[in-house]
C-alpha positions in Angstrom: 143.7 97.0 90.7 142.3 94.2 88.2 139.5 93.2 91.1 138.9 97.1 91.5 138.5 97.8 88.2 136.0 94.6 87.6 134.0 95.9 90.9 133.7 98.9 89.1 132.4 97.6 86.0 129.8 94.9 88.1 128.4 98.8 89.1 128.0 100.7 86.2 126.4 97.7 84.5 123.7 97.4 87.6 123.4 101.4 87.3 123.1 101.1 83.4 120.7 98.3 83.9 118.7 100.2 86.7 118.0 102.9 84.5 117.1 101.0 81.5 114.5 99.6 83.5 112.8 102.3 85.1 110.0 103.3 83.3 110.0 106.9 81.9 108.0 109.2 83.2 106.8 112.9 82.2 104.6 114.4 85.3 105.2 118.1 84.7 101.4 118.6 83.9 99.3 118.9 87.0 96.7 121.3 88.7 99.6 123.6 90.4 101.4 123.8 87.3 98.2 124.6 85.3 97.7 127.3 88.5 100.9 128.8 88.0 100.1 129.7 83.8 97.1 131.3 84.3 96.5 132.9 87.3 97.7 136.3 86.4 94.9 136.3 83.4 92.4 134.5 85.7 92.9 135.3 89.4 89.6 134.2 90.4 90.9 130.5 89.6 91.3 128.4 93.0 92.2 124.6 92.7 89.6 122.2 94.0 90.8 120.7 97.2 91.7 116.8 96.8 90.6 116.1 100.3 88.8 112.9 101.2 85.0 113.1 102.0 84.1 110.9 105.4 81.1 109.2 103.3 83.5 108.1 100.7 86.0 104.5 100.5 88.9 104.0 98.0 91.5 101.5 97.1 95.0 103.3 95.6 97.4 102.2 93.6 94.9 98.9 92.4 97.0 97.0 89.5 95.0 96.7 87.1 97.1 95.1 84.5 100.3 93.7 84.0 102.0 94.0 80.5 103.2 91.0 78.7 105.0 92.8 75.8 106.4 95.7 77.6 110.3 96.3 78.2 110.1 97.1 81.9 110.1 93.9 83.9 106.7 93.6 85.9 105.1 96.7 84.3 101.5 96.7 86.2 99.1 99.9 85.3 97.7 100.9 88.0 94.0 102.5 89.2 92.3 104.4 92.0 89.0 103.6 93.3 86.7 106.1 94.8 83.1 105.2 95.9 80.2 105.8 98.7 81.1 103.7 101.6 78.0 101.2 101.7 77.3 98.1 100.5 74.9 99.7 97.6 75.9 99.0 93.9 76.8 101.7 91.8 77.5 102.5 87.8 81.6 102.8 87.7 83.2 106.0 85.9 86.9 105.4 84.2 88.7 108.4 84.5 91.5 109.3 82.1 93.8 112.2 82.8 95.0 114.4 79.9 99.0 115.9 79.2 99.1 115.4 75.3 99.5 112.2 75.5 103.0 112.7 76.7 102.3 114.1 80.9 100.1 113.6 83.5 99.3 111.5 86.3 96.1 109.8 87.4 96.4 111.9 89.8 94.8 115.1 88.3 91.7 113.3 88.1 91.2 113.0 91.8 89.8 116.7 92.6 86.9 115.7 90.0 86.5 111.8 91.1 85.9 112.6 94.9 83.3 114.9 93.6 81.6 112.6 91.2 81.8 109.4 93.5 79.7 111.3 95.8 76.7 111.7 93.2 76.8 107.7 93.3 79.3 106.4 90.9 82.2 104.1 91.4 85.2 106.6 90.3 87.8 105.1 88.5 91.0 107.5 87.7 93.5 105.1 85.3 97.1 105.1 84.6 98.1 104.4 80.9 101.2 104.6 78.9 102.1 107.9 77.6 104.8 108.9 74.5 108.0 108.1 76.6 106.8 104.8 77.3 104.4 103.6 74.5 102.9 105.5 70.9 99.6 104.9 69.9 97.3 102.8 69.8 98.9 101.2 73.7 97.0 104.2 75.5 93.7 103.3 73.6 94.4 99.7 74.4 94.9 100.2 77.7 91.9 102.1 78.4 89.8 99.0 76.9 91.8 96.8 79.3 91.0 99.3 82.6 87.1 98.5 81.4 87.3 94.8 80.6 89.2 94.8 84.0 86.0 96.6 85.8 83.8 94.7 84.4 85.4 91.0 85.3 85.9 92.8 89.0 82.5 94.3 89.4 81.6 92.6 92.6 85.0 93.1 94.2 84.5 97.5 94.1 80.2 97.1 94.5 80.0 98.3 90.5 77.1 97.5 88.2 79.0 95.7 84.9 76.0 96.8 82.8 76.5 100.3 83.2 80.2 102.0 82.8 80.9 104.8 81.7 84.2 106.3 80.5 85.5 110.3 80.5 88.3 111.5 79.7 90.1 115.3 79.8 92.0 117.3 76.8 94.4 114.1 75.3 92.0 112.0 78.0 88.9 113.4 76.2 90.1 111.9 72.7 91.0 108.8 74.1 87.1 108.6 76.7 85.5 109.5 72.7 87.6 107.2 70.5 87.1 104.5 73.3 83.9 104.9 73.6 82.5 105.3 69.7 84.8 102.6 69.1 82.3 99.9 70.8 82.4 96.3 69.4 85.3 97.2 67.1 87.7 95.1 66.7 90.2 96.7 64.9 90.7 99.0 68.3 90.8 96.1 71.0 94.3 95.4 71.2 95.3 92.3 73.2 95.0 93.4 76.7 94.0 91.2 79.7 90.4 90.1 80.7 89.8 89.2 77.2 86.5 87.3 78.2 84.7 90.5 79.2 83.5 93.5 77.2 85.5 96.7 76.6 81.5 98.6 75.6 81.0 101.9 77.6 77.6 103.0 77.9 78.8 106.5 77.9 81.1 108.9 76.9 81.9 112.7 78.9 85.0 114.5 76.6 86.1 117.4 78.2 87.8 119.6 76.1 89.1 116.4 73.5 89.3 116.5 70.1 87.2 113.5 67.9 89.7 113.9 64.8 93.0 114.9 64.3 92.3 115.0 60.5 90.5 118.5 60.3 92.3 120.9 57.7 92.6 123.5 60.3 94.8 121.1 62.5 96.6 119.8 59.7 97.7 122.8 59.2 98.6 123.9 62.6 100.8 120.7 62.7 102.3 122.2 59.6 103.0 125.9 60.8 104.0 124.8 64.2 107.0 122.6 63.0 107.7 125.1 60.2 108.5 127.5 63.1 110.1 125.4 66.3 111.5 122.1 64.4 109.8 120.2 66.9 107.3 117.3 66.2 103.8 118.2 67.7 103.2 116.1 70.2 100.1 114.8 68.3 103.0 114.2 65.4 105.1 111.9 67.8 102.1 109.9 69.6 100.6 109.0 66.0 104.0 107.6 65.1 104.8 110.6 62.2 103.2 113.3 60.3 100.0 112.1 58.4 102.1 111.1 55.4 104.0 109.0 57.3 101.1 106.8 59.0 98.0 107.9 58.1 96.6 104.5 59.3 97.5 105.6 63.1 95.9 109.3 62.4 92.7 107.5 60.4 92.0 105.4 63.2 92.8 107.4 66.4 89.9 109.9 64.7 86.6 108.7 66.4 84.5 111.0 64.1 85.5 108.2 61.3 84.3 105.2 63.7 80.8 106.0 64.9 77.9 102.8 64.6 75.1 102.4 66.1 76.7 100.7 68.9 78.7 104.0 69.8 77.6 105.4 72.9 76.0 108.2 74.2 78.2 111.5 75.0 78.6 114.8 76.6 80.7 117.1 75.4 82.1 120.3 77.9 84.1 122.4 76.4 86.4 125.8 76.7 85.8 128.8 75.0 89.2 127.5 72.6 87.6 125.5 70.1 91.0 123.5 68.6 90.1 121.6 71.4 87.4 120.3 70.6 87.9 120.0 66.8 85.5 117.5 65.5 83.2 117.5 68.2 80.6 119.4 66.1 80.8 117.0 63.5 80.4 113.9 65.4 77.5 115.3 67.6 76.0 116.1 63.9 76.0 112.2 63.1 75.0 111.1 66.2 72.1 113.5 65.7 71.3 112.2 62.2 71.6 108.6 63.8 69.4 108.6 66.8 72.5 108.6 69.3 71.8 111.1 72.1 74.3 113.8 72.5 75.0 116.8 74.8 77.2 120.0 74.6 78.1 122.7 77.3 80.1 125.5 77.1 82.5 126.9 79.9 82.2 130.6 80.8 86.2 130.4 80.3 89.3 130.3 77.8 91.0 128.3 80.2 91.6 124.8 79.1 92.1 122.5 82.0 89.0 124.3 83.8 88.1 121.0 85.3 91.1 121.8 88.4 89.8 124.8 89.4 87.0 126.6 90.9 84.3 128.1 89.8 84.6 125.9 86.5 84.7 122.8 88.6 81.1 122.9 90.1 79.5 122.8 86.7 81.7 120.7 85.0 80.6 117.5 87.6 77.1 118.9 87.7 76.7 118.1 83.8 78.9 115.1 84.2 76.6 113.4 87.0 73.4 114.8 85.3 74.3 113.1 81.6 75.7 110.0 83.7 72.2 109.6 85.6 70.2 109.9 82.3 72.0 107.8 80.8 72.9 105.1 83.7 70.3 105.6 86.2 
């Protein structure tokens, strides 16, 4: 009985350490789930296909990190790389998946990557740590690592290191902007791996992501939604608390307050639901004011993750490469 009963224990402390190990994951936002909300309202929506193209190459599942700090032994972010399948040199796009900061997988970015690695671009949808792994600022860190990591492995994927660009959708779109106005600041670098490169983008596509989370009209959303439910906006819980409670996190997770003359060049596309977007305006307004060139496109939609589906696909990549090869090529 005494040998049984310390077998027993031996397996629920292996169980109990299995699980404190894994690292958690929240992948209920994709494409079909995004299908299955609005096609009733929209059933002309069809989801773009994720089928590889012949002409293209990739590399899946790339680490392109390993975290020092992090709780989950051997914790490596990972990367996909889509690109023509020749021996050319291209500029490199990092891709960043949106999910409120809390869901998603790099995965969601593939439909859009196969598409724009075809224009001439190395494609780069990114893995990075979400609410029930990390708070902020470890996403925005590990963006800046996925670029430094591009860069210092330019010749291994055939990409130019002078010309990256970053993009980002909904909570990926805030991230692509704040990573990308953010340019030489070190305040937003963290202390991520291939420190002896650059983290500068040379530009910037937010698709349907705020540039501030400090607008009056979302403050007081945050207010009247958790007046009502009793649940901490997701923007709430990634920021670490309600404004009051770190208004350093919500200050500096607000591109709009961050813009230099080293920010880079961006292209906003955006639904026809404007909270999504908050701030955008504004910024594109200083970048005006400063001489830093600026686009903004409008979907023919009130659907917010228009980049899955058809017909809202085809234009979104069409301004995507056509801002990329002004700006790149």
């Amino acid at each position: 009985m005494r040998l049984r009963a310390l077998f027993c224990s031996f397996c629920v402390f292996v169980s109990t350490v299995g699980i404190a190990q894994e690292v958690p994951r929240d992948t209920t936002f994709t494409p079909w789930s995004s299908y299955l909300k609005i096609r009733k309202a929209h059933p002309e929506a069809v989801l773009a296909d994720t089928v590889m193209p012949e002409s293209l190459k990739s590399w899946r599942d790339v680490p392109y990190t390993t975290l020092k700090d992090s709780p989950y032994p051997n914790r490596q972010l990972l990367a996909d790389v889509f690109r023509p399948d020749n021996d050319s040199i291209y500029p490199a796009l990092i891709m960043i998946y949106g999910g409120g900061w809390n869901s998603g997988s790099k995965l969601n970015q593939r439909a859009m990557a196969l598409r724009i690695a075809q224009h001439g671009y190395v494609a780069i949808p990114i893995e990075y740590r979400l609410i029930p792994e990390a708070l902020y600022p470890a996403g925005l860190y590990d963006v800046k690592t996925a670029v430094r990591w591009a860069r210092t492995h330019a010749r291994d994927y055939g990409i130019d290191p002078s010309r990256i660009a970053v993009s980002g959708c909904s909570a990926g779109g805030q991230l692509a902007t704040l990573a990308g106005v953010t340019n030489r600041s070190t305040r937003h670098e963290g202390d991520g791996e291939w420190r002896e490169a650059s983290s500068e983008v040379q530009a910037i596509v937010d698709m349907d992501g705020i540039a501030t989370f400090l607008t009056e009209s979302n403050l007081a959303s945050i207010r009247e939604s958790y007046a009502k439910k009793g649940v901490k906006p997701v923007s709430v819980q990634w920021l670490g608390g309600f404004y009051e409670d770190s208004p350093k996190n919500w200050e500096e997770a607000s591109a709009l307050n961050w813009i230099s003359p080293w920010s880079a060049p961006i292209c906003i596309i955006r639904s026809q639901i404007p909270r999504f977007t908050d701030g955008c305006d504004m910024l594109c307004d200083i970048y005006d004011k400063m001489g830093i060139y600026n686009e903004r496109h409008q979907q023919e939609a009130d659907i917010h993750p228009f980049w899955f589906f058809h017909p809202w696909i085809e234009p979104t990549v069409d301004w995507t490469v056509a801002f990329l090869d002004k700006i790149l090529k």
